[in-house]
N, C-alpha and C positions, 0 to 999 in steps of 0.2 A: 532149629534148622529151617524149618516152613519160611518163617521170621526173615530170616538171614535172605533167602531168596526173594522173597518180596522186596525187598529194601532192595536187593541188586538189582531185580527187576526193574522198580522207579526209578533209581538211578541212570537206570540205561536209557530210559525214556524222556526223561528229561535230558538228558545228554542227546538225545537222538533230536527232541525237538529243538534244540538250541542250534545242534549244528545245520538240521533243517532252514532254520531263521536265517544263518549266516549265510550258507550256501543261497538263500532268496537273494540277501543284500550284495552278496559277490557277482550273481548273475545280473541286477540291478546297475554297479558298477559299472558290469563290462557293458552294458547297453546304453547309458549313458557315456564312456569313452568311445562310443564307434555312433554317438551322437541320434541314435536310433529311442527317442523320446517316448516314442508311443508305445512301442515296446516296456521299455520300460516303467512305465505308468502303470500300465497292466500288471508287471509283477508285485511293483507294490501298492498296487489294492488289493492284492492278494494277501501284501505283509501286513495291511491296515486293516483286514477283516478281522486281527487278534488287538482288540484293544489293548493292549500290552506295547506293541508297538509306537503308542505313543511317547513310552516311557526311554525307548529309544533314541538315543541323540544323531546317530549314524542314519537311519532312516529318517528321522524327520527333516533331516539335511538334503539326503538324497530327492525327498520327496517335494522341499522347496527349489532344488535344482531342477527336477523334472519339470514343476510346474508350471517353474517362470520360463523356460525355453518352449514349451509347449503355449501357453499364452501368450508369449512374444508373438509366430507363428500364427497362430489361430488368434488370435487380438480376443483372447477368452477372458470376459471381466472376472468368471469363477473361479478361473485358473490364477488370474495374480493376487486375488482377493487370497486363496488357498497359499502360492505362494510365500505370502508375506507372512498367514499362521503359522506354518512353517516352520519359516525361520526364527519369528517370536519365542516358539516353544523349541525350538534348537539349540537357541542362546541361553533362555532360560535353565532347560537341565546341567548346560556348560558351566553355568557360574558354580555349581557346586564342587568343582575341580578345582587344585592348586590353578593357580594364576597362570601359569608357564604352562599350562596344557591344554589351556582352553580354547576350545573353537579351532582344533587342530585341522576339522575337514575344511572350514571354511578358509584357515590361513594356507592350507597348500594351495588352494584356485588363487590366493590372495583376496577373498573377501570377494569375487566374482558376481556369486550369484546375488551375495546382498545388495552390491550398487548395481547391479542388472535392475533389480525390483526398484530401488530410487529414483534409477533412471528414467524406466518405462511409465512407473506414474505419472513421472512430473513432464514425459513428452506426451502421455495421454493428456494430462492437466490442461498442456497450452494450448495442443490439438483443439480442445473440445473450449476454451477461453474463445479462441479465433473463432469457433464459430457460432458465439454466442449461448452456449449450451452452459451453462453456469453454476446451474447441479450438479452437474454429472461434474465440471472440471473442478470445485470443491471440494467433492467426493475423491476424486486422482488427486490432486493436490495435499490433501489433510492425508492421505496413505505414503505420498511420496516425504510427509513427514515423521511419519509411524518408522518409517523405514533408515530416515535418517535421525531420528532419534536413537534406534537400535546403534546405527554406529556410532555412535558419539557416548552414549551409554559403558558400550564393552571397547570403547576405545581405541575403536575401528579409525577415525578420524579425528585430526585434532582441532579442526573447526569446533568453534562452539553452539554457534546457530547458523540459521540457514536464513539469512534475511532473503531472497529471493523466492523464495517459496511460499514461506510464510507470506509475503504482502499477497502473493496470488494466491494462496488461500484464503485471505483477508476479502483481496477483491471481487473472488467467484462468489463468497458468500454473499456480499452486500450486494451485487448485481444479481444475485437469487433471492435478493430480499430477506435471508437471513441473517437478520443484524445482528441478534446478538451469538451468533457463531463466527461473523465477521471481527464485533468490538474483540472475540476471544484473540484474534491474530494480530489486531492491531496492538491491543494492550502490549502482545509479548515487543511488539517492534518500539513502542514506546519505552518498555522497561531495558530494553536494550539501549535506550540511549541514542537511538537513528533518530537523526532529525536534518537529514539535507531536505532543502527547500522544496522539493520535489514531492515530499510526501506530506506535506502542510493538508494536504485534505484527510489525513487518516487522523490526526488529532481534532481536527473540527467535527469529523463525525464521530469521535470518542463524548464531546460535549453535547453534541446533540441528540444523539443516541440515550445519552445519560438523562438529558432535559426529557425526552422520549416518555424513556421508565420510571421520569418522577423521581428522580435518583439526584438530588439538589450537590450533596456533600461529592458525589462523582464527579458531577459537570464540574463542579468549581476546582477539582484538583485536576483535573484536564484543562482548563483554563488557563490554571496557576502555570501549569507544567508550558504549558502554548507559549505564554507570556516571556518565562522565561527562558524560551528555545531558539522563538522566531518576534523578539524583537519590531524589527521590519514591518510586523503585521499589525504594528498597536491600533489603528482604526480598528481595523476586523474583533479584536479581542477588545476593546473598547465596547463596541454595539454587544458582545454580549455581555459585558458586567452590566449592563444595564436590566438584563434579563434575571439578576440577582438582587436590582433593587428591593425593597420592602413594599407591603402594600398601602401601609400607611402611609397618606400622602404626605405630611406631614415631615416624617423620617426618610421619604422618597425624596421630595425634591429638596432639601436639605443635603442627601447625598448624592443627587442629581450634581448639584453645584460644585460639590468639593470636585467630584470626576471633572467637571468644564472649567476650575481653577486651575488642576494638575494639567490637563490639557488642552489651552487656551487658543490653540488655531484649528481644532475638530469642528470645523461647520456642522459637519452630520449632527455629531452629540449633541451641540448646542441647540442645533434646527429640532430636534428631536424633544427634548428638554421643552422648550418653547412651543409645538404644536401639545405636550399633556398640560401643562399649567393654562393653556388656551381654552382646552376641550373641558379642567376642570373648571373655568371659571363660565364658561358658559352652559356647564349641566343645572344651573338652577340660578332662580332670583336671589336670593341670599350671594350666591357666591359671585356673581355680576355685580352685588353692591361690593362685596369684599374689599375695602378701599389695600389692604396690604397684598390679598392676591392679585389686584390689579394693578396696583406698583411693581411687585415683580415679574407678572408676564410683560409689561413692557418691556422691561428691560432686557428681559432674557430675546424677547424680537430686536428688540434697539440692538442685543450684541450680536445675532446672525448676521443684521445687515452691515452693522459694521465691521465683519471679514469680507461681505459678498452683499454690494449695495443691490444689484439682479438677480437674490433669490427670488423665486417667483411666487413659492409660496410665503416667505417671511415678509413680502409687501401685500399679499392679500391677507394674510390674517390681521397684523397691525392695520391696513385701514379697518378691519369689520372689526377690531379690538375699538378704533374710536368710535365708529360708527352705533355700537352701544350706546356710550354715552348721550348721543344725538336720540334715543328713544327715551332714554332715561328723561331728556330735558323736554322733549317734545310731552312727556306725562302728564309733567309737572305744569307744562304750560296748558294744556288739556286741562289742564284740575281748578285753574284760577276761573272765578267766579265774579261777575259783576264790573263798572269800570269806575270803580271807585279810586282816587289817586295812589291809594297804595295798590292795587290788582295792578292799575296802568304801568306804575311804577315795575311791580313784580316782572309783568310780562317784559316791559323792555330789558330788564336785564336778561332772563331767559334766552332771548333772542340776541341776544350778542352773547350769550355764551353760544349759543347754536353757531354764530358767525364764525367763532373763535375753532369753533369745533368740527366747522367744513373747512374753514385756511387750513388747520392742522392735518385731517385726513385727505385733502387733496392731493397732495405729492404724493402719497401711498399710491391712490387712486389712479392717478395719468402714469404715474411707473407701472403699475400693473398690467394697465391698458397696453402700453407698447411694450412688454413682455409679451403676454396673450398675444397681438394683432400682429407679433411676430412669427408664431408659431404655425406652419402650416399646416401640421396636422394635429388632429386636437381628440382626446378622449373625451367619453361623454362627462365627467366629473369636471374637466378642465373649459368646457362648452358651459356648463351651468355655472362655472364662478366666472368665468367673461361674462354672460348674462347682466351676473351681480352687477361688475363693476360696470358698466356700461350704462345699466339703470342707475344707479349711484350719481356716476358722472352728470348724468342728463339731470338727476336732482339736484344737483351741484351747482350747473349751470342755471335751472326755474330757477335755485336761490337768488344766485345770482342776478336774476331778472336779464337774462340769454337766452330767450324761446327758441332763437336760430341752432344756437350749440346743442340744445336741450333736446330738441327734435333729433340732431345728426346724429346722437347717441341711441335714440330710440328705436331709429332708422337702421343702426348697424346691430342691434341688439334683434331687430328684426328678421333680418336674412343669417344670422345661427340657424344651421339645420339641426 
């Protein structure tokens, strides 16, 4: 019999604190319909003192309703942050329900409080974009997708993604400098398939980004994917396949070439092409003699100039390409000993090859000149190769036996500040 009343007892008790619980969340209710927020915030911190409460789907509803109207209001970042946990774990205990009953508090508002919280992020988001603040609007923007994930999830919305968002979460991070939370948003808009012209810079900062992190096999499927999107842009995507070349020069400029066969009116590439086979042939004596590396840097100069006879740097490296050879023979002539008929003999030939070797590089040289003497303003790199040609010239002209011309070179090569 003791038994018997014990049991009735806890029974009662536990019935007494249940109906306790509801009677909180009915009064909870009624202070939320007569819109008095703070009110009912208070009651249920009261209901949230029983850890149990979170197990709750009617409260943790109520408690996202409260706290997104209350942070609207007060612009409380801990309120929508709270908010949005909330509803996370409101939806969460819902899915364990038949389908047909889920999310019944939130489908009477019609899913209210949820797009309230979307909302407010993503106009916190842009707020805080406009004014430069890029953390903080990353921050709003990556929630205002937490939030729209939730509906697309439980099928709140039949949208699939949220391209809008996402790129400004994309953009606050990279203007925060963190890139790779920004590459996280661009990837999604890539694998979605957006590719209007407009967002061409979100794929070039997927490659470079990639090139970044030493990430080779990345860059090149963001490439691949560039290539095949935006067309339009082959230059741009051009200069970086080059970035993929090999380092063996060898294998380099080998595929150097194939790129400048496929696409045979890219100045750049070719100008490009032409200034490393330059810079390798003049990293050492051996490679200056190189008779076949110096066959092909000609030419690769000889085809810049023949898309664009005024580039200005493919007329000064082609003369200082002949102009080598002018030291080469000046050596040799240096090295002849005695004037015995064969030395005599030696030197004269020497010196008409030298002849043959100032004709040849003079044209370079006086197109250079009026390139440079064109320029009104001049950097210091683009000042030390006028220099050059100008000393050159006035050598050109002593050859010559011109001391008139030879001086007027010397004389303009003078007043370079």
């Amino acid at each position: 019999m003791r038994k018997l009343l014990v049991m009735i007892g806890l029974a009662f008790a536990v019935s007494n604190a249940i109906g306790q619980k509801l009677e909180k969340l009915d009064d909870v209710k009624e202070k939320i319909s007569k819109g008095k927020y703070d009110e009912a915030k208070e009651k249920l911190d009261k209901v949230f003192e029983n850890p149990q409460a979170n197990s709750s789907a009617d409260a943790l509803f109520y408690r996202a309703q409260v706290y997104q109207n209350l942070a609207k209001t007060k612009q409380d970042s801990a309120m929508y942050a709270e908010a949005l946990n909330s509803m996370q774990k409101y939806l969460q205990l819902e899915q364990s329900k038949p389908e047909n009953q889920r999310a019944l508090q939130s489908t009477l508002e019609n899913h209210k409080t949820l797009f309230d919280i979307y909302q407010n992020y993503f106009n916190r988001g842009v707020e805080n974009f406009k004014g430069n603040n890029y953390a903080t609007a990353f921050y709003n923007f990556r929630n205002a997708l937490n939030a729209f994930d939730l509906m697309k999830n439980n099928n709140i919305t039949n949208v699939k993604f949220d391209t809008t968002v996402t790129l400004y979460a994309g953009y606050s991070a990279q203007n925060a400098q963190l890139y790779n939370d920004a590459a996280k948003y661009y990837d999604q808009i890539i694998n979605n398939n957006i590719h209007d012209t407009t967002y061409v810079g979100i794929y070039r900062f997927m490659i470079n980004n990639n090139l970044e992190n030493k990430d080779t096999t990345a860059a090149k499927k963001y490439l691949t994917i560039s290539e095949e999107r935006f067309p339009m842009y082959k230059d741009v995507w051009l200069d970086y396949r080059t970035l993929f070349l090999p380092a063996d020069k060898s294998k380099r400029f080998d595929e150097y070439e194939n790129l400048i066969k496929a696409n045979p009116g890219n100045e750049t590439l070719a100008m490009n092409y032409a200034i490393e086979l330059y810079n390798n042939l003049r990293s050492s004596d051996a490679t200056e003699k190189d008779a076949a590396l110096r066959a092909r840097t000609e030419t690769a100069l000889k085809n810049v100039l023949t898309q664009n006879p005024n580039a200005t740097t493919a007329n000064l490296l082609i003369s200082q390409f002949y102009w080598t050879e002018l030291y080469q023979l000046q050596s040799e002539l240096d090295a002849i000993r005695g004037t015995t008929a064969q030395a005599t003999a030696k030197k004269k030939d020497l010196n008409a090859q030298m002849d043959a070797v100032f004709d040849k590089v003079f044209p370079y040289l006086s197109k250079s000149y009026d390139l440079y003497s064109q320029e009104t303003t001049m950097k210091p790199q683009d000042k030390a190769n006028y220099r050059i040609v100008l000393g050159q010239l006035s050598d050109y002209y002593t050859r010559k036996k011109q001391p008139a011309k030879a001086a007027e070179y010397q004389a303009k090569a003078k007043t370079l500040q």
